[in-house]
LOVORO-809995 format. One record per residue (C-alpha): residue in one letter; residue number from 1; x, y, z. Coordinates in steps of 0.25 Angstrom, whole numbers. Example, Ala and Ser with C-alpha at 12.3 -4.5 7.8 and 13.67 -1.06 7.14 Angstrom:
BEGIN
+-----+-----+-------+-------+-------+
| res |   n |  east | north |    up |
+-----+-----+-------+-------+-------+
|   a |   1 |    49 |   -18 |    31 |
|   s |   2 |    55 |    -4 |    29 |
+-----+-----+-------+-------+-------+
// end
This chain:
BEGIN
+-----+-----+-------+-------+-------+
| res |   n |  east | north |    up |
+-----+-----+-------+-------+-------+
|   x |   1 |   496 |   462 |   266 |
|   x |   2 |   503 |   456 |   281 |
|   x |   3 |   499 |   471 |   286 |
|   x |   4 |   485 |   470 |   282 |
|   x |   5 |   482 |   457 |   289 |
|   x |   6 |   490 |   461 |   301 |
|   x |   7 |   484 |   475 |   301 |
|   x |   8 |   471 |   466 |   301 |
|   x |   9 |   473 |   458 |   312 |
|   x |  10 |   479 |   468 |   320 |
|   x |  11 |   465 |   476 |   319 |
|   x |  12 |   456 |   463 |   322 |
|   x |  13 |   464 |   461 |   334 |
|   x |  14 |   462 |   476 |   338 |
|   x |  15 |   448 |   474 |   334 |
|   x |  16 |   446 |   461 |   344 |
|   x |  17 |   452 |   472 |   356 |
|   x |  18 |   440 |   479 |   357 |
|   x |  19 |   435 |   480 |   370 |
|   x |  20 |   420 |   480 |   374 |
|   x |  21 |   419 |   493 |   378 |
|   x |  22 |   426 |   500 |   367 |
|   x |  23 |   421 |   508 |   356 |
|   x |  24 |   422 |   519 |   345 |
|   x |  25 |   415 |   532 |   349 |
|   x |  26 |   419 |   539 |   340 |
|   x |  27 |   422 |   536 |   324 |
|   x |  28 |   423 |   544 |   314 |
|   x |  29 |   428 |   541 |   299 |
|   x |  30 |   428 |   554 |   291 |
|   x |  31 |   438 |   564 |   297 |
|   x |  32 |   448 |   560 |   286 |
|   x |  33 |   457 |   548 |   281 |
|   x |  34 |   463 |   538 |   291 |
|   x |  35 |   476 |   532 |   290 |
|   x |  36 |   472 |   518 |   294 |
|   x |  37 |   484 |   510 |   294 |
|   x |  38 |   491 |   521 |   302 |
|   x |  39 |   479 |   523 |   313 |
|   x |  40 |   479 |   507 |   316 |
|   x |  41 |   494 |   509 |   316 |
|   x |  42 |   493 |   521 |   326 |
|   x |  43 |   481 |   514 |   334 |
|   x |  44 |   490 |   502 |   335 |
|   x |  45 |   504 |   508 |   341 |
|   x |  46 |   495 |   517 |   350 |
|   x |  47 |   492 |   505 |   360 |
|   x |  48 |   504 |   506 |   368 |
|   x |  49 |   507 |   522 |   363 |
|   x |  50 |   500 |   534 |   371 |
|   x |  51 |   494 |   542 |   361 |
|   x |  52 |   483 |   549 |   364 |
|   x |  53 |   485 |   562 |   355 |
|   x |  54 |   494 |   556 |   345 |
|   x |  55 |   493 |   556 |   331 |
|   x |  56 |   494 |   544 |   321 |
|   x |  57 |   489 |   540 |   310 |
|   x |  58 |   484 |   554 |   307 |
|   x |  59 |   474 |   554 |   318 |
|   x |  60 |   473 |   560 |   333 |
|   x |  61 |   473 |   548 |   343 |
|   x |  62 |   468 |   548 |   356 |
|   x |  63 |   465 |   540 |   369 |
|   x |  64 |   461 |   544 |   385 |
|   x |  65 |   454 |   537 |   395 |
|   x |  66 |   446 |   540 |   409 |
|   x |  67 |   448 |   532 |   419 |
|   x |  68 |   452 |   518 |   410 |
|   x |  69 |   464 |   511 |   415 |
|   x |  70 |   473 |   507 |   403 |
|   x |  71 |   475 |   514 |   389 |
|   x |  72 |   480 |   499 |   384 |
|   x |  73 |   464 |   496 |   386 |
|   x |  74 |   458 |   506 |   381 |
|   x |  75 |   468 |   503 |   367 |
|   x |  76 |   463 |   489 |   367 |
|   x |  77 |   448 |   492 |   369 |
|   x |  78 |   448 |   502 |   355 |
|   x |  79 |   460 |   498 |   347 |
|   x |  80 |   449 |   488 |   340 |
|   x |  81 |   440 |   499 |   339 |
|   x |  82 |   450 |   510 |   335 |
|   x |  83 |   453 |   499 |   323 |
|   x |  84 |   442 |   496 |   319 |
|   x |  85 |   437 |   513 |   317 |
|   x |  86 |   453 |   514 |   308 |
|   x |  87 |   448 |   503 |   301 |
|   x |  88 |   436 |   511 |   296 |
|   x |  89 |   442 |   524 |   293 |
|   x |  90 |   441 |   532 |   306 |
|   x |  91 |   447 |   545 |   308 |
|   x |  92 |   443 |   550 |   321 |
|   x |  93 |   440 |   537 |   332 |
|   x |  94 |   440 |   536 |   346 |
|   x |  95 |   435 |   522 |   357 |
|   x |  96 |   430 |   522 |   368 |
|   x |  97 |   434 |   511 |   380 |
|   x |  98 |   427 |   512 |   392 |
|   x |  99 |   430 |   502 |   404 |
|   x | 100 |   421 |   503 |   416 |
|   x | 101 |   419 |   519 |   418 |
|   x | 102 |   434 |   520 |   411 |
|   x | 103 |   436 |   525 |   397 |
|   x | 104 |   446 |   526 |   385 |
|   x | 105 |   445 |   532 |   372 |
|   x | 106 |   456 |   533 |   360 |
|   x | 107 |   456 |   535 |   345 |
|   x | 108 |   458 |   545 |   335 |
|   x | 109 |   455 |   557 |   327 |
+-----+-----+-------+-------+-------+
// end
């Protein structure tokens, strides 16, 4: 039950992080069963990790950039996003952040 609420207040805080010019370009929610607890477990040690083309949770994880400045911005601007589309069962995600003409994806498949 302590892991439910703190799980829960770690995904509001995660949820309050979203940045203005975030969002999901891509959801989708039928391409198999999702581990969820391990995919907000993976999502969550891969702020500081680089792991672009690593596997967790059972999913493909991705993240690039053109011309944005810091990877730690582009984590902050989705993590919120990337949360919520676990939460509701996604199996293939990927968010968008774009500052000025810069942009930064991440997600998985």
């Amino acid at each position: 039950m302590k892991f439910t609420a703190v799980f829960a207040a770690i995904a509001a805080f995660a949820v309050t992080q979203v940045s203005a010019n975030a969002s999901i370009v891509r959801q989708y929610n039928a391409l198999g069963a999702t581990d969820q607890g391990a995919l907000h477990s993976c999502l969550d040690n891969y702020r500081w990790d680089n792991w672009d083309g690593q596997d967790c949770g059972g999913r493909g994880w991705f993240k690039g950039s053109h011309n944005y400045k810091n990877p730690l911005n582009c984590y902050d601007a989705c993590a919120g996003l990337l949360v919520q589309a676990i939460n509701q069962g996604a199996s293939d995600v990927e968010c968008d952040d774009f500052e000025g003409s810069a942009r930064c994806w991440m997600g998985f498949h």
